[in-house]
C-alpha positions in Angstrom: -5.0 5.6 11.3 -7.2 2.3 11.1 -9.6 1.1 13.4 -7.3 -2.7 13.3 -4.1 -0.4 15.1 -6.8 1.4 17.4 -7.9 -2.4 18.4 -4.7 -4.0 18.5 -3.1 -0.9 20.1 -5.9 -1.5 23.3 -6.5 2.5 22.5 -3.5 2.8 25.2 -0.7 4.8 25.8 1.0 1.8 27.2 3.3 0.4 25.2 4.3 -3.7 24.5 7.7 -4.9 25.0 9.3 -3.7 21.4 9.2 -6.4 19.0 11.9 -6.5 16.4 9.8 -4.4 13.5 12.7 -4.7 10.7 13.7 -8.0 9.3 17.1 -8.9 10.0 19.8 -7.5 7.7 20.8 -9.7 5.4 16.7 -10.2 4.5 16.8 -7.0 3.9 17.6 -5.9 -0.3 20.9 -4.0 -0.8 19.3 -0.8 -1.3 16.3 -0.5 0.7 14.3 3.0 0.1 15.3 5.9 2.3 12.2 7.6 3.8 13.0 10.6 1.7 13.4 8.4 -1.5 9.8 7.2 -0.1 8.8 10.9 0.3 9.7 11.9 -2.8 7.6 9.8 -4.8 4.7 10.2 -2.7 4.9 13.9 -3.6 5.3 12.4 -7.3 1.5 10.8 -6.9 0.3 13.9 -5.2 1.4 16.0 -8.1 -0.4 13.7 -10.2 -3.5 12.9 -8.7 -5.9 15.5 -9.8 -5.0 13.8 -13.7 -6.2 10.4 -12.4 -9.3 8.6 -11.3 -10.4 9.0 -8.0 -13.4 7.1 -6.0 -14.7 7.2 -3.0 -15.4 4.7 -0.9 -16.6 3.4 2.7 -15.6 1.3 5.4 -17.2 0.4 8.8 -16.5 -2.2 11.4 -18.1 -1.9 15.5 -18.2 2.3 16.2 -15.6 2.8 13.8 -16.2 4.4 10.1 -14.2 6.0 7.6 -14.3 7.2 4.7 -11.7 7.1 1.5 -10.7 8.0 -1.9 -9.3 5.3 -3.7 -7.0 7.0 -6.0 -5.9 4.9 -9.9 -3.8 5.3 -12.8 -4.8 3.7 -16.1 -6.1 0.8 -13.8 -4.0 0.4 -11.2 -3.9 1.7 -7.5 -1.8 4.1 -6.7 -3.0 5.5 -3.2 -5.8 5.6 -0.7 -6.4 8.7 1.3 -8.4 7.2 4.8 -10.2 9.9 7.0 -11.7 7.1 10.1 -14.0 8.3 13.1 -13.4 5.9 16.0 -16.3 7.1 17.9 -15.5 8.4 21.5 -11.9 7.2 20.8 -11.6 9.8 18.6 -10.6 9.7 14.6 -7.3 10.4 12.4 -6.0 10.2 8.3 -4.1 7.7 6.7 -2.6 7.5 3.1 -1.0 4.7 1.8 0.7 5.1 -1.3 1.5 2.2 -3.4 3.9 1.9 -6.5 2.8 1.2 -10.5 2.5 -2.5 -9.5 0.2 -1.7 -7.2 2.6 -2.7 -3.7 2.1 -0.4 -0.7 5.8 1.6 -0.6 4.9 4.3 2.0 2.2 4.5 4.8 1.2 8.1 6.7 -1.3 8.5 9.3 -2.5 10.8 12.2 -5.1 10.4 14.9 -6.3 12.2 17.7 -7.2 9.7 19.9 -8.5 9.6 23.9 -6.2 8.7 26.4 -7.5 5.2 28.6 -5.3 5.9 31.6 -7.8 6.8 34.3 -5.3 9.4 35.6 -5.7 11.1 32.0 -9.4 11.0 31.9 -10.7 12.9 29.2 -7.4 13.4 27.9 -6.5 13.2 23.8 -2.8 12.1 22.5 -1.4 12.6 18.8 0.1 9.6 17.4 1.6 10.3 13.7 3.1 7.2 12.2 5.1 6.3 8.7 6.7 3.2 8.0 8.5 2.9 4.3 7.9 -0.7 2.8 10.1 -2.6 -0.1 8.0 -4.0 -2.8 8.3 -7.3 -1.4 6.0 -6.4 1.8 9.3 -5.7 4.1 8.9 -2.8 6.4 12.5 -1.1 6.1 11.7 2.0 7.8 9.5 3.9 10.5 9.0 6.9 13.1 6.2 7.0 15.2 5.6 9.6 17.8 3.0 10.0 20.8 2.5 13.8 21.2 5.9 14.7 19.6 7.7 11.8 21.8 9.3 9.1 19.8 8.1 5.5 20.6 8.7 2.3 19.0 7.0 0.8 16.4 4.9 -2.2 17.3 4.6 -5.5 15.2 0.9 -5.2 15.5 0.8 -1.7 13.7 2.6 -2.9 11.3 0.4 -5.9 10.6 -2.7 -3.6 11.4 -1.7 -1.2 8.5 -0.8 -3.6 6.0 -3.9 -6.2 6.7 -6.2 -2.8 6.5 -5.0 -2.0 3.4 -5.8 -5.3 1.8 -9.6 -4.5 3.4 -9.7 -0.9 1.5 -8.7 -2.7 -1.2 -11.6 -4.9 -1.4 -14.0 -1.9 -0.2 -12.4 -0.2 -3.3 -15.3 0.8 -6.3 -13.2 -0.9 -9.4 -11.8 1.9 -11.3 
């Protein structure tokens, strides 16, 4: 995932009081995308990729790094593959995949990440995360687990993805 989520998380398995992470229904369009309508044309930019232009590109902030392929067609930004070392924290993948106009549609991530409970010490959790966005920036749909367990998705990961997108973006070579 992104070292903003790791930060705003508190690298903890502890979670916040849930905040409402959907807008409320009637802000939300008639016919939000599904997570497999989502899915689907992810796989579309996967089976497409190799035929567009791909650059790579670096990111680093405190003990975090990562590296990423910024991935266009004819111009435009279509995805961002993330691979991010957050030093003795541990490290995880992110893709964010964004429509012809460029807007972020569907975000995937997984880390590996050390456990801070001092009763876990040493321990490492899985967190795997999507959230589905309309093109308007609304988060319409999400799963995250902790080591296969389904938790709620916070505001702050939701901020965190989305405002660490817009840094890749500037860390982006221009196609």
């Amino acid at each position: 995932m992104i070292v903003l989520l790791l930060l705003a998380s508190g690298c903890s398995r502890e979670q916040a009081p849930a905040t409402p992470a959907t807008p409320a229904v009637s802000a939300v369009s008639a016919n939000p995308m599904t997570p497999e309508e989502a899915r689907k044309r992810a796989q579309d930019i996967e089976s497409r990729r190799a035929a567009w232009r791909s650059l790579p590109g670096r990111f680093h902030e405190g003990d975090a790094s990562s590296r990423f392929v910024a991935v266009y067609d004819a111009g435009v930004l279509r995805m961002i593959e993330e691979r991010s070392d957050f030093g003795a924290y541990g490290g995880g993948t992110a893709r964010y995949y964004l429509d012809t106009t460029g807007a972020l549609f569907l975000y995937d991530a997984r880390d590996e990440r050390g456990v801070t409970d001092p009763a876990r010490a040493g321990a490492r959790e899985i967190v795997e995360l999507s959230m589905v966005f309309e093109p308007d920036g609304r988060m319409v749909a999400s799963r995250k687990t902790v080591d296969g367990r389904v938790q709620p998705v916070q505001a702050s990961e939701i901020d965190g993805a989305v405002a660490h997108l817009q840094v890749l973006r500037k860390a982006a070579p221009a196609p």
